[in-house]
LUMKEVO-900587 format. One record per residue: x, y, z of N, C-alpha, C in turn. Coordinates in steps of 0.1 Angstrom, whole numbers, plus 2048, in hexadecimal, padded with zeros to 3 digits. Example, Ala and Ser with C-alpha at 12.3 -4.5 7.8 and 13.67 -1.06 7.14 Angstrom:
REM residues 2
8847C784E87B7D384E8847DF84E;8807EA8478897F584788180084F;
***
This chain:
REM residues 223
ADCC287B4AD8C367B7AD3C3C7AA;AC9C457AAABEC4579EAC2C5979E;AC3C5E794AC2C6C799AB3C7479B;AB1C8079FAA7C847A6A98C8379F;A9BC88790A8EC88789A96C86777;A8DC81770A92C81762A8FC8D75B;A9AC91754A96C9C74EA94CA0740;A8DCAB73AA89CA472DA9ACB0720;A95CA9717AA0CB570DAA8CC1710;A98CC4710A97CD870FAA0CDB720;A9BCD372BAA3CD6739AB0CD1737;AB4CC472EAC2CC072CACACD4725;AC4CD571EACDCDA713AD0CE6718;AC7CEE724AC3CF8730AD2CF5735;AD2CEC73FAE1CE2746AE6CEC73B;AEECE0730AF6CE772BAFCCF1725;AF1CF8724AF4D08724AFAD0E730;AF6D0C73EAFED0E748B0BD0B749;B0DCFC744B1ECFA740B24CFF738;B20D0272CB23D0C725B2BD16729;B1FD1E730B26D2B736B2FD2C741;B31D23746B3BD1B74FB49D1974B;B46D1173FB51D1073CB5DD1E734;B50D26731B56D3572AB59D41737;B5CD3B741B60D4074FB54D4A758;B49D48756B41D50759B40D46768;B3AD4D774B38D47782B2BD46785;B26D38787B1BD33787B10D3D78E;B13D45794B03D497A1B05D5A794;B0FD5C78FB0DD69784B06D67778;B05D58778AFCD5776AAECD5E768;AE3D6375CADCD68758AD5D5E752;AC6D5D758ABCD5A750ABED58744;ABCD63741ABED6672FACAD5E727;AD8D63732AE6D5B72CAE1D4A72C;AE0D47737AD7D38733AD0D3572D;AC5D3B724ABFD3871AAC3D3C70E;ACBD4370CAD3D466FCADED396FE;AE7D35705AF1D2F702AE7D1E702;AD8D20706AD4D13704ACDD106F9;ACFD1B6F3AC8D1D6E1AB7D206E4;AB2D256EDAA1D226F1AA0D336F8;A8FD356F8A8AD3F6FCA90D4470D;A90D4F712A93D4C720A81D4D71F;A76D4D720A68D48727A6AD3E721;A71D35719A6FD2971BA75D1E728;A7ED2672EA86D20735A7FD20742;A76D2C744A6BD2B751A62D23751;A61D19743A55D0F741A57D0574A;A67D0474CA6CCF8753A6ECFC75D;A78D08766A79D0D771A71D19774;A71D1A783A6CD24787A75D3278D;A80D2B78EA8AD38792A98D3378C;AA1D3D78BAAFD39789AB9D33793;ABBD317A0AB9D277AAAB6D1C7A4;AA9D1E7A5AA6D0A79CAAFD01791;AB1D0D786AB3D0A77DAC6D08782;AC8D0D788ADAD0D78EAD6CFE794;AD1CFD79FAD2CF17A6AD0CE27A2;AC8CE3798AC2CDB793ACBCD8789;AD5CDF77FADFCDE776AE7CD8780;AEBCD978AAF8CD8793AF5CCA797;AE8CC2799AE3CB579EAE5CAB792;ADFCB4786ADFCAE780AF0CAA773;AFBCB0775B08CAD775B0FCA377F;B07CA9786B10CA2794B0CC95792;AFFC8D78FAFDC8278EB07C7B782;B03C83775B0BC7C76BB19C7876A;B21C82777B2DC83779B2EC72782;B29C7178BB2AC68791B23C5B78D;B15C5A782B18C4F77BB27C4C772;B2CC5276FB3AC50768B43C4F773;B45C5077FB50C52784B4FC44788;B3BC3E78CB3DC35791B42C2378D;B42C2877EB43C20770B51C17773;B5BC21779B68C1D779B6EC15782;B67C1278DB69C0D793B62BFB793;B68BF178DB5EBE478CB6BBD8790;B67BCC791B6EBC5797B79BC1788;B7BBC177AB83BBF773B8EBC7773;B90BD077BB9EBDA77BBA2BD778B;BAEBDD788BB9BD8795BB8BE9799;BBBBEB7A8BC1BF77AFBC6C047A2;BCEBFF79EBDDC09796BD2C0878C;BCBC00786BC3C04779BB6C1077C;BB3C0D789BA9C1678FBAAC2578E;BB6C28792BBDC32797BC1C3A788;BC5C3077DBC6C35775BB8C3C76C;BB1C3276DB9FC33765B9DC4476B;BA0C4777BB96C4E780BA3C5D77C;BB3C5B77ABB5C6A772BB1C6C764;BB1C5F761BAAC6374CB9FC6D74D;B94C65757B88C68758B8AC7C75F;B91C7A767B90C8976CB97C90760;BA4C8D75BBA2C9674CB97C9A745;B93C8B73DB88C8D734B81C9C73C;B7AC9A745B70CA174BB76CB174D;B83CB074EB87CC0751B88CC673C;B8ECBB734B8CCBD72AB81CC7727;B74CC0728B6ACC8721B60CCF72E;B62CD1736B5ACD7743B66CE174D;B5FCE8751B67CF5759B6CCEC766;B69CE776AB6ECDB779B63CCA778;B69CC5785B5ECBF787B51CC5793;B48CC178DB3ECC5799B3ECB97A3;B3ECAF79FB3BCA07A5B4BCA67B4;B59CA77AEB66CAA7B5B5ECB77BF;B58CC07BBB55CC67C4B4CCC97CE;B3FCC07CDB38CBD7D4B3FCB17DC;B48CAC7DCB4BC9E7E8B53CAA7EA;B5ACB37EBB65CBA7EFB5ECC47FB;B54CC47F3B4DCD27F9B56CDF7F8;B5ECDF7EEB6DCED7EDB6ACF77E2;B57CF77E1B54D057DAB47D0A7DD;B45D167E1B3ED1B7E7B2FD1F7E4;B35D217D4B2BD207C8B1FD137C8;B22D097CBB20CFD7C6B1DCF87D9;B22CFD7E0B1BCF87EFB0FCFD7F1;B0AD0D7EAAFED1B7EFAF1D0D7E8;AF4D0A7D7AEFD047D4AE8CF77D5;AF1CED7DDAEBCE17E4AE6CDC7F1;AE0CE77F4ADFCE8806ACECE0803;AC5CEB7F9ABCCE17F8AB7CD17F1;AC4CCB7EDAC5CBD7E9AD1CB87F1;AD0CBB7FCAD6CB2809AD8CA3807;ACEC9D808ACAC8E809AD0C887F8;ACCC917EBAD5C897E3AE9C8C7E2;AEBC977E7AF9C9A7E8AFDC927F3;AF6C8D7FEAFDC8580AB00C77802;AF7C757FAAF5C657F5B01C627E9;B02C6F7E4B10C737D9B1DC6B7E4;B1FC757EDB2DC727F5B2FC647FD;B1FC627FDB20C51809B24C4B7FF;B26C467F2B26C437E6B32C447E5;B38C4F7DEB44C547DEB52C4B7E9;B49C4E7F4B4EC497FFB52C39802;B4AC327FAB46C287F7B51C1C7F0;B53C277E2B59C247D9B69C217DE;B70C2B7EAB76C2F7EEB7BC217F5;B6EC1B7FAB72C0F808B75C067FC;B6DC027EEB73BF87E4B7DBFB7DF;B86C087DBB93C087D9B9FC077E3;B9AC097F4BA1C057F9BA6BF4800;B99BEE7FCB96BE3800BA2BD97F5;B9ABDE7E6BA8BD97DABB4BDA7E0;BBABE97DDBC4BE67E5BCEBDF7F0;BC6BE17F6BCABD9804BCEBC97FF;BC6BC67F9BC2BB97F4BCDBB57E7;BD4BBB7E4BDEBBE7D7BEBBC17DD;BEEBC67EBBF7BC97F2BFDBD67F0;BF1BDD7EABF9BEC7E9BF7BF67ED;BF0BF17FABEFBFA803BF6BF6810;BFABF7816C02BF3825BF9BEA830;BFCBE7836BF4BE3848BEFBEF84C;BF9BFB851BF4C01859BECC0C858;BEEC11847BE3C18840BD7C17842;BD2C2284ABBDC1E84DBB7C26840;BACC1F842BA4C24831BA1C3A834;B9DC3B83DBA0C49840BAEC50832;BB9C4883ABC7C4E836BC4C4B828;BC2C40824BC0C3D812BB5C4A80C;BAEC4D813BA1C5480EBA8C6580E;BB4C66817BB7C75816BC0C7480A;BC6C6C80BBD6C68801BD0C687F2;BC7C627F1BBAC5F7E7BB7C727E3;BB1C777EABAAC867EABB3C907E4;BBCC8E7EEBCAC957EABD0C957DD;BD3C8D7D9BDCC8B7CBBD2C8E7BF;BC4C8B7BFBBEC897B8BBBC9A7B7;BB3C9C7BFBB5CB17C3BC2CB67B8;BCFCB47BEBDBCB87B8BDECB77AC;BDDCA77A6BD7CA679ABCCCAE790;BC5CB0794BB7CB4792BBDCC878E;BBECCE799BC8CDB79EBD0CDD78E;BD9CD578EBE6CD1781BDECD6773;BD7CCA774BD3CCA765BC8CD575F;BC4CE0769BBCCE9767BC7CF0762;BD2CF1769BDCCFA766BE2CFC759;BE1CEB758BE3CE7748BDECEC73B;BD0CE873EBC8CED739BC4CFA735;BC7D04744BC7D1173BBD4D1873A;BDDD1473DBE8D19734BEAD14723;BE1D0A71FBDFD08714BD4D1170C;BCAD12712BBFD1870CBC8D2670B;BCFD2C711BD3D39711BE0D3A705;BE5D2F704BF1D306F7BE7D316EB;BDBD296EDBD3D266DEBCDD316DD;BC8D3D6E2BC1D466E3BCBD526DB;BD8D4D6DBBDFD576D0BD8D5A6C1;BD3D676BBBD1D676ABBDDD636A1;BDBD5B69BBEAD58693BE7D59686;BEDD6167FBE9D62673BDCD6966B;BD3D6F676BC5D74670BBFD6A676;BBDD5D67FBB8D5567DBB1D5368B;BA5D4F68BB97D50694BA4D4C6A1;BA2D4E6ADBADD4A6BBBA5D396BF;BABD316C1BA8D276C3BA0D2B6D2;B97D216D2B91D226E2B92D186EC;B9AD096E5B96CFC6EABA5CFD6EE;BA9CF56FABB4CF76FDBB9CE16FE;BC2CE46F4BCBCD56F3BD7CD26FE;BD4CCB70ABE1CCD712BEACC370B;BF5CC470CC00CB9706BFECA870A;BFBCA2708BF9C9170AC03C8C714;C10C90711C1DC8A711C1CC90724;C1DC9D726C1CCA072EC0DC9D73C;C02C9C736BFBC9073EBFAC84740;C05C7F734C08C70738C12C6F749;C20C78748C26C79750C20C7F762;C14C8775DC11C8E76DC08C8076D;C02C7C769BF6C6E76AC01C62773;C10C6076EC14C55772C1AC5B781;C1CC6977EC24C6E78FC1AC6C79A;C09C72797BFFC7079EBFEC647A3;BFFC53798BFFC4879CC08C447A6;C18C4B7A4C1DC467ACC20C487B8;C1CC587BEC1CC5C7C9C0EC577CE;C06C507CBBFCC4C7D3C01C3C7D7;BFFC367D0C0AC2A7D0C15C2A7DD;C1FC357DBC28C357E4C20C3A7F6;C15C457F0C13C4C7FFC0AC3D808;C03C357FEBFAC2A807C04C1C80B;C0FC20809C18C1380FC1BC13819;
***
């Protein structure tokens, strides 16, 4: 799966100026021309060189995330890891990603559970279908491992794996946002005269332990 068109620098850097502002809590359809082209270090008529409306430039950042999200998601899945190793690869990976990005877009486009992000992909139908047949995909080779490893039951149908799957990973997902900004919000104290931290460090110790509960209630629900 190839994404829609290649894009050059100056449109990369556009993107991430959108995440940017994303990630500094601003809501994607409120963004400003203009805020998009200061946080992208570039002219805003420069940014019309490449788009024609701000629409574009939203949908087109959102296609173009969403693919890179899912080249990486799709990385994790290969025949040298077992079920329990899978499972593990894909919370690191949803950390990492909540780490430095306000959510996943990739988690919310197969969710379809934001509203923001549904207005926007109505006209790339055909590549967001091919995202979830994919997705979907990946789903039948984890459950197939499984099965095949005995850790998933007989009577378990890949449906039930795929909700049990959805579910925890959601919850998980839910958790560590929580994490994450109840961190950002301790660091944001001024201590001493000293600039308020902005980057928010969740404790290790404590995502080691929600990572192994997640493992194990999936583990336990597909038996």
């Amino acid at each position: 799966m190839t994404l829609i068109k290649e894009y050059s620098e100056k449109e990369k850097a556009i993107f991430k100026g959108i995440m940017d502002l994303l990630n500094q809590g601003h809501r994607i359809h409120e963004l400003k021309v203009s805020d998009i082209a200061a946080a992208a270090g570039i002219g805003k008529g420069t940014v019309y060189e490449y788009f024609s409306t701000k629409e574009e430039i939203l949908r087109q950042a959102v296609s173009y995330y969403v693919y890179k999200e899912f080249e990486a998601f799709s990385s994790l899945i290969n025949n040298q890891f077992r079920f329990e190793e899978i499972i593990y690869r894909i919370l690191n990976h949803t950390v990492e990603m909540l780490k430095s990005r306000f959510a996943s877009l990739l988690f919310m486009v197969v969710s379809l559970g934001e509203s923001d992000i549904k207005q926007l992909i109505r006209e790339d139908r055909k590549f967001f279908a091919q995202i979830r047949s994919s997705m979907n995909e990946f789903t039948k080779e984890l459950y197939s491992r499984g099965k095949k490893e005995r850790l998933i039951g007989e009577t378990v149908s890949l449906e039930e794996c795929r909700l049990v799957l959805n579910g925890i990973l959601s919850s998980f997902t839910n958790e560590v946002i929580f994490m994450r900004n109840e961190s950002l919000i301790n660091n944001l104290e001024d201590i001493d005269g000293k600039k308020p931290c902005t980057e928010s460090f969740i404790d290790e110790h404590r995502l080691t332990t929600l990572k192994e509960r997640a493992v194990k209630l999936i583990l336990k629900a597909l038996r």
